[in-house]
N, C-alpha and C positions, 0 to 999 in steps of 0.2 A: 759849852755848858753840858752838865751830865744828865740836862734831859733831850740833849741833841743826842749822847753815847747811846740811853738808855732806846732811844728811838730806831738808830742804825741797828744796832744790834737785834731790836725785834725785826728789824727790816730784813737783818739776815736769815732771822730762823723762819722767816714766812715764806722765803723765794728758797730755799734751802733744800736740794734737790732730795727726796726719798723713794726707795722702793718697795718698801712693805706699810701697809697700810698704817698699822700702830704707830711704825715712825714717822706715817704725814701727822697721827692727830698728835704725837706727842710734841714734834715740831711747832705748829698752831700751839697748841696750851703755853709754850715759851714764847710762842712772840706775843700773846695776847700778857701776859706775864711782863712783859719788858716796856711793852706799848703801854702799857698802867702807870708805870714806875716813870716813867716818860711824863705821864698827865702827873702824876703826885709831883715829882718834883717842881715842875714848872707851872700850875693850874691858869697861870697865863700865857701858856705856849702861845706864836705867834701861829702854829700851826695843831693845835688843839683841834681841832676838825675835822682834820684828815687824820690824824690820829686814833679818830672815834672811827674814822671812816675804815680805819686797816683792821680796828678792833671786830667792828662789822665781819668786813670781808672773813677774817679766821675763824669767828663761829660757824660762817655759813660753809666754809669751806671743811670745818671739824664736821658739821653734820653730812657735807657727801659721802665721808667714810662709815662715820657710825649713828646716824640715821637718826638720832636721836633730836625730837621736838623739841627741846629745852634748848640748842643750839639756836634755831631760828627763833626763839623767842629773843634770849641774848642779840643776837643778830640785828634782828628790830631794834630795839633799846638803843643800841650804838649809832645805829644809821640815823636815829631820829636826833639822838645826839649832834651827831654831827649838823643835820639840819637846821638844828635852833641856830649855831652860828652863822650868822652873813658872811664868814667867809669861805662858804661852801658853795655859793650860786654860781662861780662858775664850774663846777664838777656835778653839781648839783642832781642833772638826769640823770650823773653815774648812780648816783645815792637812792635816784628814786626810781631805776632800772631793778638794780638789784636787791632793795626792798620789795620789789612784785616780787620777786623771785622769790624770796622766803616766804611771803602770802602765798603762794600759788602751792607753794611743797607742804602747807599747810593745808590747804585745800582750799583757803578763802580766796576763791576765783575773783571774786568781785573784788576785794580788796587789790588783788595780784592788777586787776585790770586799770583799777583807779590809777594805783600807781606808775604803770606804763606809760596810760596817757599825760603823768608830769611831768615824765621823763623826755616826752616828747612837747610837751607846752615847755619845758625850760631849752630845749634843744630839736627845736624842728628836725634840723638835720641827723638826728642823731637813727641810723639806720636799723641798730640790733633792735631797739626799744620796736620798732614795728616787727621785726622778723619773732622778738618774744611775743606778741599781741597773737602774730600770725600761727604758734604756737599754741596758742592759750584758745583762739579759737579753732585750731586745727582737732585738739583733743578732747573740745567741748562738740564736734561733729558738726559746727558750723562753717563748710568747707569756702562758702562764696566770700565769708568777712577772712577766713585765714588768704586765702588767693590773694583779694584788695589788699590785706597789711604787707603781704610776701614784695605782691610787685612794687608797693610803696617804699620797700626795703633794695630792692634791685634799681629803682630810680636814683634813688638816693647814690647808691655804690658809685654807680656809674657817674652821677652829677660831680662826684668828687675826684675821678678819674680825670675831668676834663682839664684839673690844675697839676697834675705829674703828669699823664699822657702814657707813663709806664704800669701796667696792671701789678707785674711783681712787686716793684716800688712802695704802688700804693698798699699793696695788703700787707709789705714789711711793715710801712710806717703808721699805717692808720689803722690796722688789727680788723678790717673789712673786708669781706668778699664774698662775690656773688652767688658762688656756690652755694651755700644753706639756702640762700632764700630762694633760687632756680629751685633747688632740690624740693624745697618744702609745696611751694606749685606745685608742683609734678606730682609730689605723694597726697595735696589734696583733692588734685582732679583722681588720682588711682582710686582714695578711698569714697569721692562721691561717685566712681564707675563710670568715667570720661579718659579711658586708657588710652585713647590717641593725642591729647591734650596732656597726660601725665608723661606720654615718651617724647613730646614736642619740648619738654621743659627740663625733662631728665639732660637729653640731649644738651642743651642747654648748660646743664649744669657742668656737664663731662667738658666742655669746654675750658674750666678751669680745674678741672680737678687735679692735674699732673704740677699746678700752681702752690694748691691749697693742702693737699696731701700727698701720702708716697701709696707707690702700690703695693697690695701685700696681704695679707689676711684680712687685716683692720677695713680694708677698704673692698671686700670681696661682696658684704651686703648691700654697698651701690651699684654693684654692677649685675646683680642678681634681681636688683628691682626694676629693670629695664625690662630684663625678660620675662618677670612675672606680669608687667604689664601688655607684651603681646600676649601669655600666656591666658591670661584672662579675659581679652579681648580675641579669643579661639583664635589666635594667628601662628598656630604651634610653628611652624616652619620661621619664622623671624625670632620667633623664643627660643626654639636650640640655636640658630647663630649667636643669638645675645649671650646665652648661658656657654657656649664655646668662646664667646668674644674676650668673657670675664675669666676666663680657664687663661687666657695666652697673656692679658694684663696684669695676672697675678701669680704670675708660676715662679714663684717665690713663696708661693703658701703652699703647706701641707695638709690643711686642712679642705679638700675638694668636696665634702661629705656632701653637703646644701648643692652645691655646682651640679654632683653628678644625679643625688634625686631630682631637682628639678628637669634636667634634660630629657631624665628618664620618663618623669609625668605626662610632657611635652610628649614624649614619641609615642606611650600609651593613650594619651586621649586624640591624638593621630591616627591611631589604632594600625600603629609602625610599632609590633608589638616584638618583634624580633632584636630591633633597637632600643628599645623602653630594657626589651630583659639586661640585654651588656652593658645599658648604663645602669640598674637599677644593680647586677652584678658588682659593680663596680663601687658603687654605694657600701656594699655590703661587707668589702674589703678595707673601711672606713670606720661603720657602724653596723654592726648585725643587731642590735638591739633596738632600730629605731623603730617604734611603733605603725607610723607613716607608711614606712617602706615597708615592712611587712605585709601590710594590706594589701598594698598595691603589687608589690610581687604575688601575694595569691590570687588575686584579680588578671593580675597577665597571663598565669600559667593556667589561671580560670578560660580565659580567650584564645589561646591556642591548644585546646584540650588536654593538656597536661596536667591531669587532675588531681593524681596524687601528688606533686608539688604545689598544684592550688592548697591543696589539703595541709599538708606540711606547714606553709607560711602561715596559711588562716588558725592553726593551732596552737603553733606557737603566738599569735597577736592574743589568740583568746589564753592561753597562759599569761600571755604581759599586760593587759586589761580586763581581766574576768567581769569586769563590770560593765562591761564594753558590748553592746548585744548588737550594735548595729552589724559586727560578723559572724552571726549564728544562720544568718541569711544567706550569703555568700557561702559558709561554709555548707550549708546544707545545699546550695544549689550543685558544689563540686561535686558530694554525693550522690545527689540524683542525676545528675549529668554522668556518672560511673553508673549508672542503673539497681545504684545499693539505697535500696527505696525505703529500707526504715532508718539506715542510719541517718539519710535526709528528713525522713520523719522526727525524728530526735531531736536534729536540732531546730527544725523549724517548732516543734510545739514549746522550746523553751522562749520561745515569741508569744505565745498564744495570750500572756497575760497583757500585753499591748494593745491586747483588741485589733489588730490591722487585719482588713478586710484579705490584703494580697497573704497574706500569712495562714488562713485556713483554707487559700483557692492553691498553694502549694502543697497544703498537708493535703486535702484529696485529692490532687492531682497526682502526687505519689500515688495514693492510693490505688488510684485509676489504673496506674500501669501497674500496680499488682495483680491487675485484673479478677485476682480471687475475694478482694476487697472492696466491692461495690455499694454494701452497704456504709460502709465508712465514710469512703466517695461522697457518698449522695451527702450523708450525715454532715461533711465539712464545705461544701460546695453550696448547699443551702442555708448554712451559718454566714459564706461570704457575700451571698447576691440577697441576706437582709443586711447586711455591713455596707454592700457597695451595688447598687441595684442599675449600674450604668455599664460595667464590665461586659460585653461581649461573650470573651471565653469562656466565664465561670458557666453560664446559660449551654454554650455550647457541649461545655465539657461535661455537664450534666445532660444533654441530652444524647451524649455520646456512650454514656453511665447506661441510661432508662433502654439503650436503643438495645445495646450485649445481654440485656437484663431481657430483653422484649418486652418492654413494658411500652408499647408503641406510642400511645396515646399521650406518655407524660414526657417522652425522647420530641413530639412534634411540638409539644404545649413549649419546652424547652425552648429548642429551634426557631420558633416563633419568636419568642424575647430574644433571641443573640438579632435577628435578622431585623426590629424593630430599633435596636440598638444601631447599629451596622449591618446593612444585608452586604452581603460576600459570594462570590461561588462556590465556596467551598461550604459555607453554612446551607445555603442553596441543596447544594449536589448530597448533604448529608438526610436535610430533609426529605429529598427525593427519594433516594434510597430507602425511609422510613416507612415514606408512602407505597411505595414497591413492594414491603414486607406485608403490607395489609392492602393488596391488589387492588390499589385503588389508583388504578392508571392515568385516569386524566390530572387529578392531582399530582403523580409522577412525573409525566411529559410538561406540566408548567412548569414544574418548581425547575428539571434538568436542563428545560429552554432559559429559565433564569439565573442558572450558574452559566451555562454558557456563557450567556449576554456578560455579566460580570467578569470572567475570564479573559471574554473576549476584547470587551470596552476599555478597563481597566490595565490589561497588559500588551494590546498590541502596538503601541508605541514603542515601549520597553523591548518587545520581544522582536521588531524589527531593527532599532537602531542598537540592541547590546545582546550580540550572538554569543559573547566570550562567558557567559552569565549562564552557568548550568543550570541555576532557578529557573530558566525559560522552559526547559524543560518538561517540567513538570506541570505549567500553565498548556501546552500545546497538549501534552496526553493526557489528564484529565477534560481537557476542553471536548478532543476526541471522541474521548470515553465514553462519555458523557453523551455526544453526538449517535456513535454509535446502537450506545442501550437505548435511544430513541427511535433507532432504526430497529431497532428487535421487537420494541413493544409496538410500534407501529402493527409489523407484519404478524403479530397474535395475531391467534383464530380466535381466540376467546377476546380478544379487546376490546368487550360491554358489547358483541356483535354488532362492530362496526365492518361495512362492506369495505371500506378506506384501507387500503393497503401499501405500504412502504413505495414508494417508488424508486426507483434506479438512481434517479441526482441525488436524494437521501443519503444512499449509501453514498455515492460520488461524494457529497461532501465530508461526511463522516471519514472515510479513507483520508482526503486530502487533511485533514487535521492531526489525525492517527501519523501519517507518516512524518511527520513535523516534530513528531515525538520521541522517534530516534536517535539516542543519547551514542556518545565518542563510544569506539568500536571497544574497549575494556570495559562497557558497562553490558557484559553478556548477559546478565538474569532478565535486565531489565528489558533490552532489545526483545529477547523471546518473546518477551509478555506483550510488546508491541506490534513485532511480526505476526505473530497468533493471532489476536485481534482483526487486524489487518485482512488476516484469512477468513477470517468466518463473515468478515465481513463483506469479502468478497464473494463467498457462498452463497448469503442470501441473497446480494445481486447477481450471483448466476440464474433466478427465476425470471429477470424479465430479460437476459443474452438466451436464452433458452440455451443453454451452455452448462452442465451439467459432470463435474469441476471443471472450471475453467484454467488456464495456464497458469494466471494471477492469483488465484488462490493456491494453488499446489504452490509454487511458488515461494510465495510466504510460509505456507506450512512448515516445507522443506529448510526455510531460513532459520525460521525459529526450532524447529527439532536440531538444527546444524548446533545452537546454543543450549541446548539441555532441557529446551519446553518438552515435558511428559505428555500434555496432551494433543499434543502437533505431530510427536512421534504417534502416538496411538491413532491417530486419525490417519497417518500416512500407511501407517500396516492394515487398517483396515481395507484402504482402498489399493492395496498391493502395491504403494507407490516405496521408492527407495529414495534416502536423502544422503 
C-alpha cells in the first residue's frame, strides 16, 4: 500500500544520520511530511497511532535544535493524537513519558509531573519515567523525592537484569542502565551538601560506565564531579587523585582546561601553593582568558609574596569584569602588602560605596602605616567600629593611632574595647605601655602581669610541643619583655615610694623567659636585642650578688655587641671591657 511506502520513507528521514544542525531539523520536517502523506492516504491505517506517535517524536526532536515553542506544542497535539486510539495502550507510557517532556521544556512542571506518573500507572516497570520524575524533582531542589524516584529507577534496571543475567545484553536490548540513575543519586546528595553519599553513588555509577559510554572529552565531566565532591567536602588530597584519576581515563581528550584548574584549586586551598601554581600554569596554557583562574592565580602569587604577579592576574581579571569588585579587595591587599599605601588606598575606597565595615578598617589601616596620616586613620577606623562595633582590631588599631599621637587617654579608652572584645597579651602589653607613658605604675605592672598570663596560658602548649614554629618566638620574648620592664619598674626609687624593691628570683624569672627568646643564629638584629636585654637584666640583679658587673652580664653585653647592638658596644667601652 502507498501509505505503507509513504510511512517507510518518513521512517528513513527520521533515523537518517546528520551532522550539522539544519540538516537534523530539515530531515524532521521530511519525515513529518511523509508521516502525513502516510495518514492521508490511508485515514484508516491499521497503524494510525503510532504514526501520530512518530509525528510526536519529530516535532519534539525539531525543537532540541531550534528551541522553538511551537514545536512542543505540535508535539502535544500528536502524542494526544495518538492516545485517543486504543491501539496505543500498549506503548502507551512511551506516549505519556515523553509528553512530560514537552510539559516540563515548557515549564509546565506540574503538567510535565502529571504525565510521568501515567507513564508509570500504564507501565509500572517502566524505569526512565521515574529517573525523568527524579530529574524533575532534582531541578525543582527537592533532593529527597529525586533520590526516592532515582533509586526506584536503579530497582527497576536491576529487576530486569534478573531475566538476561548479562548487563551489556540487557542495556543493548532494553535501551536501560543504571548509570544515569547511580549518577543522578550522587549529584543529588552533592547538591543537597552530603558529599560522602554523593561519591558512594558516583562510585556506583563508574561501575558501568566503560558499558554505557566511551572515554574521551564527552565523558571528562563525570569524572571531574567525583573530585568536586571530595573537593567540597575539604578532602583536597582524594580530590587531586580523582582529578589525576580523570587525566589518565581520558587522555585521549585535548581539552585538560577544567582537569588542570580544578587540581589547581584543590592544592591552593591545601595551601600546597607551589602545586596550585604548576597546575594553575598549566591551565593557562589552555585558557589564559578564564576569569576563574585569574583570580585564583593572583591569590596564589598573593600567598607566596609575589606580589607584583598577584597584581598582574588581579588586573588583568579587573580588565575582563570591570563590574566585578569583589577584586578590588585582593587587589588592594597586594599593594599594601608591597607597602605602596595609597595605591592600596585607591582601590580599596572604590569599595567604599558597599558600605563594609572591613573596607574602611583597611583604608585607615593604610593609613596608619603612613604613619604621617593619623588623622585620616582615626577618621576611617571610627566609620568602621560604628559599621562593625565587635571587631577587636579596629579598637586596637585606633588605640595604636591615639597612642603615636599621645593622646593617652583616648589610646586607653581604645584598648579597653579591643580587650572587652577579646583580651590578648598583646592588647594587654599595648595598654600597659600606655600606662607607662602617663607613670601610672600600678596600672602598668597589672595590665604587663596580664599580657603575661595570656602569652603564657594561651601559647605554652604550642610553644612546648611545635619548636619548628618561628611564631614561638616572638610569644617567649615579648612574654620576657614584658617580665623584665616589671623587674625595672619594680626596682624604681620613685615607684609611688614604695619601700618594695625587685628581688633576685624576679629577675631570675625574667632572664629565664628572655633566653627562650633566642631566634636561629641568622637572625643577628634580633638576637642583639635579646642578649642586651638579658644584660641589663642581669645588672640589676647584680644589687642583691653584691657583684658589681657580674661575668653574666659582661657576658651578654659582649654577645650582643659581637651582633651589632650599639648600645652593648657603648656600655662595654664605658667599662673598658673588649668584645
Amino acid at each position: 500500500m502507498l501509505s505503507d511506502a509513504y510511512f517507510y520513507i518518513g521512517l528513513a528521514y527520521e533515523y537518517k544520520k546528520c551532522t550539522e544542525d539544519n540538516s537534523a531539523i530539515s530531515k524532521y520536517s521530511t519525515a513529518i511530511e511523509y508521516y502525513k502523506k502516510a495518514i492521508k492516504e490511508d485515514l484508516k491505517c491499521r497503524y494510525c497511532d503510532y504514526i501520530y506517535y512518530r509525528i510526536g517524536k519529530c516535532w519534539y526532536e525539531k525543537y532540541s535544535y531550534n528551541k522553538e515553542k511551537e514545536c512542543l506544542d505540535s508535539a502535544i497535539i500528536n502524542f494526544n493524537r495518538t492516545l485517543e486510539n486504543p491501539m496505543s495502550r500498549d506503548y502507551s507510557f512511551l506516549v505519556y513519558s515523553d509528553m512530560g517532556n514537552c510539559y516540563y521544556d515548557k515549564g509546565n512542571i506540574d503538567r510535565a509531573l502529571e504525565n510521568y506518573n501515567k507513564a508509570i500507572d500504564n507501565n509500572p516497570d517502566y524505569a526512565e519515567a521515574y529517573n525523568l520524575k527524579g530529574d524533575l524533582y532534582f531541578n525543582r531542589g527537592d533532593y529527597k523525592s529525586a533520590i526516592d524516584s532515582y533509586n526506584e529507577a536503579v530497582y527497576l534496571f536491576l529487576n530486569h537484569i534478573i531475566y538476561t543475567s548479562n548487563i551489556a545484553y540487557n542495556i543493548q536490548t532494553t535501551k536501560t542502565y543504571p548509570f544515569p540513575y547511580y549518577y543522578g543519586i550522587g549529584d543529588a546528595y552533592f547538591n543537597d551538601k552530603k558529599y560522602d553519599k554523593a561519591i558512594e553513588y558516583y562510585n556506583r555509577a563508574f561501575e558501568y560506565f566503560d558499558i554505557c559510554y566511551k572515554y574521551g572529552a564527552d565523558s571528562l565531566y563525570y569524572f571531574l564531579r567525583i573530585g568536586d565532591a571530595y573537593h567540597n567536602k575539604r578532602d583536597y588530597s582524594n580530590a587531586v587523585e580523582s582529578y589525576k584519576e580523570a587525566i589518565r581515563l581520558v587522555s585521549d581528550s585535548s581539552d585538560y582546561f577544567p582537569i588542570y584548574l580544578s587540581i589547581g584549586k584543590s592544592y591552593f586551598h591545601n595551601y600546597n601553593y607551589n602545586d596550585a601554581l604548576d597546575y594553575f600554569n598549566k591551565a593557562i596554557d589552555k585558557d589564559s582568558t578564564d576569569v576563574v583562574l585569574c583570580g585564583y592565580l593572583g591569590d596564589t602569587y598573593n600567598n607566596v609574596s609575589k606580589y607584583e604577579d598577584a597584581i598582574y592576574w588581579y588586573t588583568k581579571l579587573v580588565n575582563k569584569t570591570p563590574d566585578d569588585v569583589q577584586v578590588y579587595g585582593p587587589l588592594g591587599n597586594a599593594y599594601y602588602n608591597m607597602q605602596k599605601y595609597e595605591d592600596a588606598i585607591y582601590w580599596y575606597k572604590k569599595l567604599v560605596d558597599k558600605n563594609y565595615a572591613d573596607v574602611y578598617k583597611r583604608i585607615g589601616n593604610a593609613y596608619y602605616n603612613m604613619r604621617n596620616k593619623y588623622d585620616e586613620t582615626i577618621n576611617y577606623l571610627l566609620i568602621a567600629t560604628k559599621k562593625d562595633s565587635t571587631d577587636k582590631m579596629t579598637y586596637s588599631w585606633l588605640g595604636n593611632t591615639y597612642y603615636y599621637m599621645q593622646k593617652y587617654e583616648e589610646a586607653i579608652n581604645c584598648y579597653q574595647k579591643a580587650i572587652e572584645i577579646y583580651p590578648d597579651g598583646y592588647t594587654y602589653f599595648q595598654l600597659g605601655n600606655t600606662y607607662l607613658q602617663k607613670a601610672n605604675y600600678d596600672k602598668t605592672i597589672e595590665c604587663f602581669k596580664k599580657a603575661t598570663y595570656h602569652y603564657t596560658y594561651y601559647n605554652y602548649n604550642k610553644i612546648e610541643t611545635d619548636t619548628t614554629n618561628n611564631n614561638i618566638y616572638s610569644y617567649y620574648t615579648i612574654d620576657g619583655f614584658v617580665r623584665s620592664i616589671i623587674s625595672f619598674i619594680k626596682s624604681c626609687e620613685n615607684y609611688n615610694n614604695y619601700t618594695y624593691k625587685v628581688s633576685a628570683s624576679d629577675c631570675d624569672e625574667a632572664i629565664k623567659y628572655i633566653e627562650k627568646s633566642l631566634l636561629p643564629k641568622n637572625m643577628k638584629n634580633a638576637n642583639a636585642e635579646v642578649y642586651y636585654l638579658i644584660g641589663l637584666v642581669y645588672l640589676r640583679k647584680n644589687t642583691f650578688d653584691r657583684i658589681y658587673p657580674n661575668n653574666n652580664a659582661i657576658e651578654n653585653f659582649q654577645n650582643a655587641a659581637k651582633l651589632g647592638n650599639e648600645q652593648a658596644q657603648l656600655w662595654l667601652k664605658d667599662n673598658d671591657i673588649t668584645w
